[in-house]
C-alpha positions as CSV (number, residue, x, y, z in Angstrom):
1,X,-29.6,24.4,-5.3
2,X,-28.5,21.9,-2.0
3,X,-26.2,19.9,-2.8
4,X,-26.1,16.8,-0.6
5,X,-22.5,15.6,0.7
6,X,-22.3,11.4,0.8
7,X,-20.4,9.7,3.3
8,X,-18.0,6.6,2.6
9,X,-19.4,3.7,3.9
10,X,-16.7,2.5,6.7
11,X,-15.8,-1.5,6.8
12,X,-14.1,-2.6,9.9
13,X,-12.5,-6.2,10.1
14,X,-12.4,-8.4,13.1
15,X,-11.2,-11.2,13.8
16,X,-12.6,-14.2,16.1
17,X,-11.2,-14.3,19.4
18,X,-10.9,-18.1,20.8
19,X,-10.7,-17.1,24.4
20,X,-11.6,-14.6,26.5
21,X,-8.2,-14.0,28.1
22,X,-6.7,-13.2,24.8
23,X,-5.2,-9.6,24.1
24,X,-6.1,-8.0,21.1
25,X,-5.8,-9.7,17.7
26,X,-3.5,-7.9,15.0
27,X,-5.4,-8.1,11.4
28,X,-3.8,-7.5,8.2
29,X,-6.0,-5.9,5.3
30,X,-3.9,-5.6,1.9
31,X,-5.1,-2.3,-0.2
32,X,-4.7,-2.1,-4.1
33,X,-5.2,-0.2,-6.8
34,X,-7.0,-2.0,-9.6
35,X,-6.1,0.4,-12.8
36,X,-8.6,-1.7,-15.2
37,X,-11.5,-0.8,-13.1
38,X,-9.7,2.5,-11.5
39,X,-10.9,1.6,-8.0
40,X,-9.0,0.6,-4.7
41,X,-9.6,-3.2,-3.9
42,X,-8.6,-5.3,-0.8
43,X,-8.0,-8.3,0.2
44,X,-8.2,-10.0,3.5
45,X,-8.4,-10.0,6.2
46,X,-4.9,-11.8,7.1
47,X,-4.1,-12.8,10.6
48,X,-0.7,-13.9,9.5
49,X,1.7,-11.2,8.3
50,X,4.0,-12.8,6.9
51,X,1.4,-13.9,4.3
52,X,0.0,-10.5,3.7
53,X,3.9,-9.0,3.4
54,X,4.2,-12.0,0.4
55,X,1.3,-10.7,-1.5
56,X,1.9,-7.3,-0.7
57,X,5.3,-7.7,-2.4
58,X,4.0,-10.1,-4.9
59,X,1.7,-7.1,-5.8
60,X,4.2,-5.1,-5.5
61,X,6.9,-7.1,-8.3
62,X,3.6,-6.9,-10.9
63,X,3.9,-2.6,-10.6
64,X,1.0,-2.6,-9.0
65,X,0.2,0.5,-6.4
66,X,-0.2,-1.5,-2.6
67,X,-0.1,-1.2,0.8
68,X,-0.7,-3.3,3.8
69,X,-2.9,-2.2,6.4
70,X,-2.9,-3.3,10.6
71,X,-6.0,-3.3,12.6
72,X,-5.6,-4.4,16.8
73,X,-9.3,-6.1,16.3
């Protein structure tokens, strides 16, 4: 009996650029794990870091597993 192997599904998070001579963009995604539902969640994206370091560590305060994630979009 075959067993077939399923792939994750991949999400990738951009952010708008507002001109053409801008460099890359650095994007924030914040990773959590939700016991209740026992699945990671995210939340974002953030463009600002100090915003996603605050509720990262608000997350964090609450004992709940985090971890912030940056993407060069």
């Amino acid at each position: 009996m075959a067993t077939e192997k399923r792939q994750k599904k991949r999400n990738y998070y951009k952010t708008s650029k507002t001109s053409a001579d801008e460099s890359r963009v650095r994007t924030f995604l914040l990773r959590y794990r939700d016991a209740q539902k026992d699945a990671i969640l995210h939340e974002g994206p953030f463009s600002d870091e100090d915003a996603a370091k605050e509720r990262l560590n608000s997350l964090l305060r609450n004992g709940v597993c985090s971890w912030l994630v940056s993407y060069n979009a």
